[in-house]
FIDRENFI-970150 format. One line per 10 residues: number of its first residue (from 1); their letters; for each residue x, y, z of N, C-alpha, C. Coordinates in steps of 0.02 Angstrom, whole numbers, plus 50000, padded with zeros to 5 digits. Each point is the difference from the previous one (the first is absolute). Example, Ala and Ser with C-alpha at 12.3 -4.5 7.8 and 13.67 -1.06 7.14 Angstrom:
BEGIN
1	as	50660 49716 50390 49955 50059 50000 50045 50060 50000 | 49982 50053 49964 50042 50059 50003 49961 50055 50037 .
***
This chain:
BEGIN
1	xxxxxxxxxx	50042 49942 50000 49958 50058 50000 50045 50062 50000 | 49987 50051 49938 50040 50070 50024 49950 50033 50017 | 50064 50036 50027 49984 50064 50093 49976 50063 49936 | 49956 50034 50038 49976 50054 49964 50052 50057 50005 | 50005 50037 49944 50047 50072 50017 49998 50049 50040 | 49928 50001 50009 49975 50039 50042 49991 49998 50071 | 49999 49947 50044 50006 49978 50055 50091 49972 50007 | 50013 49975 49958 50087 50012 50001 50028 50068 50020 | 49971 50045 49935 50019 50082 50029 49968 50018 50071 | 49968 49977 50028 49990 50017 50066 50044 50005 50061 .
11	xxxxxxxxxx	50007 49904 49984 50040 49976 50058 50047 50028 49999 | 50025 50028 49941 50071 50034 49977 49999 50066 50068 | 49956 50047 49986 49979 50051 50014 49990 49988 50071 | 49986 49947 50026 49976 49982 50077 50067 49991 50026 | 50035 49969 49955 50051 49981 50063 50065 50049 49976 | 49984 50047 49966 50067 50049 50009 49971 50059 50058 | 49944 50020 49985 49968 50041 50074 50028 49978 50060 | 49982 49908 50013 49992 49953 50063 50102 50024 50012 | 50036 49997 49973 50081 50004 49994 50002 50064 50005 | 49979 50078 49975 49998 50037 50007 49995 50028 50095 .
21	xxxxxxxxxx	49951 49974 50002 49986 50010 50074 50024 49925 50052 | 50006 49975 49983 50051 49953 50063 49964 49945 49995 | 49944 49955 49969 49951 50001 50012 49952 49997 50069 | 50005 50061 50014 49957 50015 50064 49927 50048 49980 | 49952 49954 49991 49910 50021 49992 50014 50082 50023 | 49997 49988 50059 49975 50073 50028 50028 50074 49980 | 50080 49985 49966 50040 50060 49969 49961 50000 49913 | 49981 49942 49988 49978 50017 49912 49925 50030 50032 | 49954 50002 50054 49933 50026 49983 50017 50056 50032 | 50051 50003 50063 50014 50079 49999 50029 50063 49962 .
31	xxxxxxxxxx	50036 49978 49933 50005 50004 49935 49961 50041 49987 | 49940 49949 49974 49941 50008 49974 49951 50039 50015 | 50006 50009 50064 49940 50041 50042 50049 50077 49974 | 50048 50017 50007 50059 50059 49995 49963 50007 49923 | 50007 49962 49937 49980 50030 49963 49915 50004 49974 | 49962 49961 50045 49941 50027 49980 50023 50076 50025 | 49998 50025 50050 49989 50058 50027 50028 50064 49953 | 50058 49958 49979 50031 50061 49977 49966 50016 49912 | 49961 49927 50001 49969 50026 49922 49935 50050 49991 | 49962 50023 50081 49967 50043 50006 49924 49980 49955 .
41	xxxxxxxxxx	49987 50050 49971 49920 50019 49991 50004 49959 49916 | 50046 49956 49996 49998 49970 49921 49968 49930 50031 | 49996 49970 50074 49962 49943 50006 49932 50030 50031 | 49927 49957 49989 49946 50018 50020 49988 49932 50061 | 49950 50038 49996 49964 49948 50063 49909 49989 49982 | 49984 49951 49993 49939 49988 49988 49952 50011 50036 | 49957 50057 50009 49940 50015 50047 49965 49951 50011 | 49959 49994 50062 49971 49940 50019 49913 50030 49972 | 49967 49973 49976 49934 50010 49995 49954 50028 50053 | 49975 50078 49982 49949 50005 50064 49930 49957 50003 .
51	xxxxxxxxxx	49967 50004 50050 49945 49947 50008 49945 50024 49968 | 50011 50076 49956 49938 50021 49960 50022 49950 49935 | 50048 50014 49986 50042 49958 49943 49996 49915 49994 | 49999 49989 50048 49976 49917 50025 49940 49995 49983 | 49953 50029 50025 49929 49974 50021 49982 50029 49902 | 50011 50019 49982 50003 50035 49920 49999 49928 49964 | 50073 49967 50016 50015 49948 49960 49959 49934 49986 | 49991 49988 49944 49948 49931 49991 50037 49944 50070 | 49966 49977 50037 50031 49935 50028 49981 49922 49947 | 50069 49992 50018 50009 49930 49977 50005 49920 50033 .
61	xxxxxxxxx	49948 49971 50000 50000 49946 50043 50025 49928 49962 | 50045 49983 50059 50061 49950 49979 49998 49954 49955 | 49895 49971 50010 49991 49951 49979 49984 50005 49926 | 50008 50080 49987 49996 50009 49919 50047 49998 49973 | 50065 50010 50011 50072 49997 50015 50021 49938 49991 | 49988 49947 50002 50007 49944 50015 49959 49949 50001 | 49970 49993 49942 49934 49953 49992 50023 49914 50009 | 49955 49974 50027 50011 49941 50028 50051 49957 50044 | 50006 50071 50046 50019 49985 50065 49968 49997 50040 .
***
């Protein structure tokens, strides 16, 4: 079986980070947390629905979702 390129280029990518930082978890997401912050107002955040906005929405029941369960 060949390995996909794309998940090859990953691991690639995973484990020069993981060597980059020692591999110690907590220095690559403290990293990470450093550059969300510093990328500012270019990431969003998804508003949560108000309950006028809810009660608005068609409800959908599971069992229509999923017939013959």
């Amino acid at each position: 079986m060949s390995e996909d390129p794309i998940v090859f280029e990953v691991r690639q990518v995973r484990e020069q980070l993981a060597k980059q930082f020692n591999f110690d978890v907590h220095a690559i997401f403290e990293d990470l947390r450093k550059k969300q912050l510093s990328a500012g107002p270019r990431l969003t955040r998804r508003q949560r629905p108000t309950k006028t906005e809810q009660a608005a929405a068609p409800g959908q029941d599971s069992a229509t979702l999923h017939p013959g369960r």
